[in-house]
C-alpha positions in Angstrom: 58.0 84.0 130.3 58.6 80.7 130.5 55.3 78.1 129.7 53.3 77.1 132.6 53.1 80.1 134.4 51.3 83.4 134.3 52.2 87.1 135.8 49.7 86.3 138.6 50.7 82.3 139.6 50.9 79.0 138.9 48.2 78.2 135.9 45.4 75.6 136.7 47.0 71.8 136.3 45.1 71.8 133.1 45.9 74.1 131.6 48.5 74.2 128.7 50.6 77.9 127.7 52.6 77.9 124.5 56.4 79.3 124.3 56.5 82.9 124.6 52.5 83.3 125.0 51.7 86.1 128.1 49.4 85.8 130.4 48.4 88.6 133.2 46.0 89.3 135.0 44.5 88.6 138.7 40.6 87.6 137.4 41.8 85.3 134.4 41.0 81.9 136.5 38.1 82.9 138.7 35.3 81.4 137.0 37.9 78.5 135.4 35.9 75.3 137.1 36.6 72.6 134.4 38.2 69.5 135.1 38.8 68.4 131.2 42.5 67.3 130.6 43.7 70.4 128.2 40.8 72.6 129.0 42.3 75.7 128.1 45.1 75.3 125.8 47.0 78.4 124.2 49.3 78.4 121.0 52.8 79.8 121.1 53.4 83.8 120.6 50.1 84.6 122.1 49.3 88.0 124.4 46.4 87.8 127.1 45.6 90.5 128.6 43.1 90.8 131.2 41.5 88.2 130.0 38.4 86.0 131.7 38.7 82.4 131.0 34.9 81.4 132.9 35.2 77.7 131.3 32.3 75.5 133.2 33.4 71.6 134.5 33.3 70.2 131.3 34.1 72.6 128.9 37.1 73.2 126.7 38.8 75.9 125.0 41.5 76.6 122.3 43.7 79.7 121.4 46.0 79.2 118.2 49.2 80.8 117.8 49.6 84.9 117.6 46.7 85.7 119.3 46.5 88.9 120.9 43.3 89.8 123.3 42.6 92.2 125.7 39.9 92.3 128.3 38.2 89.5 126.5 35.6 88.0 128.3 35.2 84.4 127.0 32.2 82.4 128.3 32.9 78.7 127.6 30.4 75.9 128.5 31.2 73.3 125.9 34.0 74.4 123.0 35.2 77.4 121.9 37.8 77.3 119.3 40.1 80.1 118.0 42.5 79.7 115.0 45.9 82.1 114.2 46.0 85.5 114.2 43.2 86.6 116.1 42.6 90.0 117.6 39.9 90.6 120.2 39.4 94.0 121.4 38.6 94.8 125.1 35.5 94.3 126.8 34.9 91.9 123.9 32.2 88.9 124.5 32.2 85.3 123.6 29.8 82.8 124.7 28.6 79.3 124.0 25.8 79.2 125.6 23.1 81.7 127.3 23.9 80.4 130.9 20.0 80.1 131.8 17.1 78.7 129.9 14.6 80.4 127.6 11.1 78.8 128.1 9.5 80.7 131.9 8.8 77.6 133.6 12.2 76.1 133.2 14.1 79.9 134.0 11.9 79.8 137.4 13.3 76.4 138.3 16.8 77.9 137.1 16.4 80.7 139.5 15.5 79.0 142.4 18.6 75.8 141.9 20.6 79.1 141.6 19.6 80.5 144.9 20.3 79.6 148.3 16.3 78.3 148.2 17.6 75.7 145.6 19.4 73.4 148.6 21.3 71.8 145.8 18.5 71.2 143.7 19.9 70.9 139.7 19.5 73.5 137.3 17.5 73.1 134.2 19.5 71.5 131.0 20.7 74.7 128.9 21.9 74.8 125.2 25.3 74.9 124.5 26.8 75.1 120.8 30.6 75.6 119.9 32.0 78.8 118.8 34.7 78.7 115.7 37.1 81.7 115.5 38.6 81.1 112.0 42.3 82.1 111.3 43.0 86.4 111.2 39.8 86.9 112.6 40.1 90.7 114.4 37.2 91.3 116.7 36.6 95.1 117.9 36.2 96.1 121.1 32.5 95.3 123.0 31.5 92.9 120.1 29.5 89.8 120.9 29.6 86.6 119.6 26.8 84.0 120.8 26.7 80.3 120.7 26.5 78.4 117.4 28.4 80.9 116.0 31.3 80.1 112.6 33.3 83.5 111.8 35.1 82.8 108.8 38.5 83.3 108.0 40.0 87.1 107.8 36.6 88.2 108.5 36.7 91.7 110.5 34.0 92.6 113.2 33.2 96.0 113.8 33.0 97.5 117.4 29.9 97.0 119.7 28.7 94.6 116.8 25.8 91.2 118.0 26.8 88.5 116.0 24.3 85.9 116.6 24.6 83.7 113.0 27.9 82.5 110.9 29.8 85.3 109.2 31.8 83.9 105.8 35.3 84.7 105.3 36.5 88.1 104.6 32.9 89.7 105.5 32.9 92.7 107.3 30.4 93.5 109.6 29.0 95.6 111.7 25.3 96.2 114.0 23.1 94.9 116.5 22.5 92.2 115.2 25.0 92.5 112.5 25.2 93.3 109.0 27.6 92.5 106.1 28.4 96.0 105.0 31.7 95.0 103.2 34.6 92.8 102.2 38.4 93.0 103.5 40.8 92.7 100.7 
């Protein structure tokens, strides 16, 4: 496969494909709405498959090199960053943000800017923090991985696992919300 292209069409003007990274899949740029130069930008030797890029107006996000995900759903409203050798099982989840506001009042006013009631009324400001994916990172199928989140290098999360704070290189964990139950060697 040549760069610049994916099984499905032409990629987005901004976004960037490595040499010999795959693409495929007919929802990968449905929710891609950013406008950033390089917004998505994949390393070389990389597989995506069936993957969602959702990456809001002003959001960017990088894959390294050797990647290989499947049915990843990545949720990108500021940065998401993944390093070499990463493996993301399917129906995996990663998110920078929570999309919608915690406090009542302000999810209320996000409901209705949402809605057809909103009449272009603008949503509430939401938190965003970057994600870090860490080099040979595997991630098991139907894991999450919320905003603000560092996985550190070689570190190996379980399936169906929450991970809602850093986890340090090499950990191995596993739960809702996770747990360090061990070490990869």
């Amino acid at each position: 496969m040549k760069p610049g292209y994916w099984s499905d069409g032409a990629l987005p003007a901004n976004v960037r494909v490595g040499l010999n990274t795959i693409l495929n899949g007919t929802h990968a740029f449905k929710r891609f709405l950013s406008t950033e130069p390089g917004a998505l930008v994949i390393g070389e030797h990389s597989t995506m498959v069936g993957v969602h890029f959702a990456i809001g107006a002003n959001a960017r996000l990088q894959i390294g090199n050797y990647c290989y995900f499947t049915k990843a759903v990545l949720l990108c409203e500021l940065e998401i960053i993944f390093g070499n050798y990463v493996v993301i099982g399917w129906n995996a989840t990663v998110a920078d943000t929570y999309f919608h506001p915690i406090s009542p009042a302000e999810r209320i006013a996000d409901a209705i800017a949402c809605s057809p009631l909103g009449e272009g009324k603008p949503r509430p400001p939401i938190l965003r923090k970057t994600v870090r994916i860490e080099d040979d990172v595997w991630i098991g199928p139907n894991a999450t991985i919320l905003k603000g989140v560092t996985i550190g290098r070689g570190a190996w999360i379980e399936a169906g696992s929450l991970i809602t704070r850093d986890v340090p290189a090499r950990a191995r964990v596993l739960g809702n919300p996770a747990q360090i139950v061990g070490e990869v060697l």
